[in-house]
N, C-alpha and C positions, 0 to 999 in steps of 0.2 A: 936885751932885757932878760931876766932872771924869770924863771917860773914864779915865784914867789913875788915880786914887783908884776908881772900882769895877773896875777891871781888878785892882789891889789888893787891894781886898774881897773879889774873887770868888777870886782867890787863896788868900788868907787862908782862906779857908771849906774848899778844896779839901786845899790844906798840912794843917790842923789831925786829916782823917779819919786814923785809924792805917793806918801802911806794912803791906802785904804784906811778908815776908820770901822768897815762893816766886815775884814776879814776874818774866817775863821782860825781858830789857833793851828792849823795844820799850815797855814794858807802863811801864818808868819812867821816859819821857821826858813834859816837859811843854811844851807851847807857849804860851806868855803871848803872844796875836797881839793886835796894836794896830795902829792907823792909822800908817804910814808917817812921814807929816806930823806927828807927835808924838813921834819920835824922841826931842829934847832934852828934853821933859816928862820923859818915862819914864827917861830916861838921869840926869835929878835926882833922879827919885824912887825907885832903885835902892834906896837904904840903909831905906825903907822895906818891900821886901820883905825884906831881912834881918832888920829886929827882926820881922815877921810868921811870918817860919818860927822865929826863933829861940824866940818865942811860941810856937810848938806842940812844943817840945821836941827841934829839930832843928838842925844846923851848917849852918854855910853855908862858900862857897869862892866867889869869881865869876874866873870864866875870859876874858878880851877876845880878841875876834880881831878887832878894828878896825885894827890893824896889822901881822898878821903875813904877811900879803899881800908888804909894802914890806919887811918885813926880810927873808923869805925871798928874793926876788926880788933885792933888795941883795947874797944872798950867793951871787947863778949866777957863775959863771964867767962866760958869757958874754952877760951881761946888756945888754949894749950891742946885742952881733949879732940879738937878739930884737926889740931895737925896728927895727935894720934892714930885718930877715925877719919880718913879726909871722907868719907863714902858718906857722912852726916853731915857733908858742909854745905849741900847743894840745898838740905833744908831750910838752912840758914841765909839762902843769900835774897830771897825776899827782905831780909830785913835793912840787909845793906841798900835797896833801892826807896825804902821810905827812910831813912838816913839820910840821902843822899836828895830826896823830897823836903824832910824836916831842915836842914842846911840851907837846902834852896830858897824856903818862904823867909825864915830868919836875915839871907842876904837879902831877899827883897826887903822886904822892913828896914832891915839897917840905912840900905843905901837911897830908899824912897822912892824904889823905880817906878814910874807914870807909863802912861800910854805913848810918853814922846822918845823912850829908852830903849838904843839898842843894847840886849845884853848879851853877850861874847863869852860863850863855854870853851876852855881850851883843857885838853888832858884827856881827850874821850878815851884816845886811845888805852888807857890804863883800867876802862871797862874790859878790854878784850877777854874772853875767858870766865867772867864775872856777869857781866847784864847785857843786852842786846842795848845799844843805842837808841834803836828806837823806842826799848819803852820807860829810856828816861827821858829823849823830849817829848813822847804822849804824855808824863808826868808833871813837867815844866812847861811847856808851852803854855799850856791855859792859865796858868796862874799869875799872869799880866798882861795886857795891851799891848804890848809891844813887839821889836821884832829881838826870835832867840836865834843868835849867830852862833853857828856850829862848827868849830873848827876842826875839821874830818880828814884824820890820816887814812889815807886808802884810796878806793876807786868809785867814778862815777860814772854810769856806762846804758843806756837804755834804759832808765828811768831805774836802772837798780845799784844803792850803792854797797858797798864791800870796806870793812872795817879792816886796816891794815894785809887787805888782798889775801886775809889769812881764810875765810869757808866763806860760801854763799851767803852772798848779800839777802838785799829785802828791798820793795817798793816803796817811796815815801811820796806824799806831797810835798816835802820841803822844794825851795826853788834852788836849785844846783849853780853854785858857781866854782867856776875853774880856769883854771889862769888860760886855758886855750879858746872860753868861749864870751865873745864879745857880748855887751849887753848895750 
């Protein structure tokens, strides 16, 4: 079996235990971490963790931020002066994470997400260099009931994970799932 089919599996096992209703937004975040270099695997086999959660009697929503980097950036004023000055962009990249806020509450509203929705972020990797992961799910989590699946290219190792194994990780409470650990 395929890293990516037991990262499923073990998913699958995880999804199916019944929700808490009294957890906190740290408490329901999920990290599906997988090898980097399996991107496009996992990025086909998306719609299979969809009927996996829809199996244990739960909605699904999937959220992309593989581009919202380029559209936000597309719409600076003065997006040109940045590439001139890159030494001025770092002031600017606050604004790309309430973007990336304002986007967020807008999907939830469109799509109606309740407290019974799993919702599935896939593209983090394209924060790399840009926003620390974690504090776009501090930003996203509490802003529904529900659990936020994190699809995480990189490493999960001693409670610390590593966004594409590229600098030092960070400590989360998310719950770590990985194709090599059973639930």
């Amino acid at each position: 079996m395929s890293r990516v089919k037991r990262l499923i599996h073990s998913y699958s096992k995880f999804i199916s235990v019944p929700w808490r209703d009294d957890a906190a937004s740290a408490q329901r975040v999920i990290f599906c971490v997988y090898n980097e270099t399996e991107e496009r695997w996992l990025r086909a086999k998306v719609d299979e963790f969809e009927i996996v959660t829809r199996q244990a009697g739960h909605e699904w929503a999937m959220f992309d931020l593989t581009d919202t980097f380029a559209i936000w950036f597309a719409s600076q004023r003065y997006a040109k002066r940045y590439f001139q000055e890159p030494h001025l962009f770092s002031t600017l990249l606050p604004k790309y994470l309430a973007f990336i806020h304002d986007e967020f509450k807008i999907f939830l509203q469109k799509k109606e997400i309740g407290p019974e929705f799993v919702v599935a972020i896939k593209g983090v990797g394209s924060l790399f260099g840009f926003l620390k992961v974690k504090d776009v799910v501090d930003k996203l989590a509490p802003m529904f009931k529900g659990r936020l699946l994190v699809f995480f290219p990189g490493s999960y190792e001693n409670n610390n994970y590593r966004l594409l194994d590229g600098y030092d990780g960070w400590n989360y409470l998310a719950v770590p799932i990985t194709a090599d650990k059973e639930y």
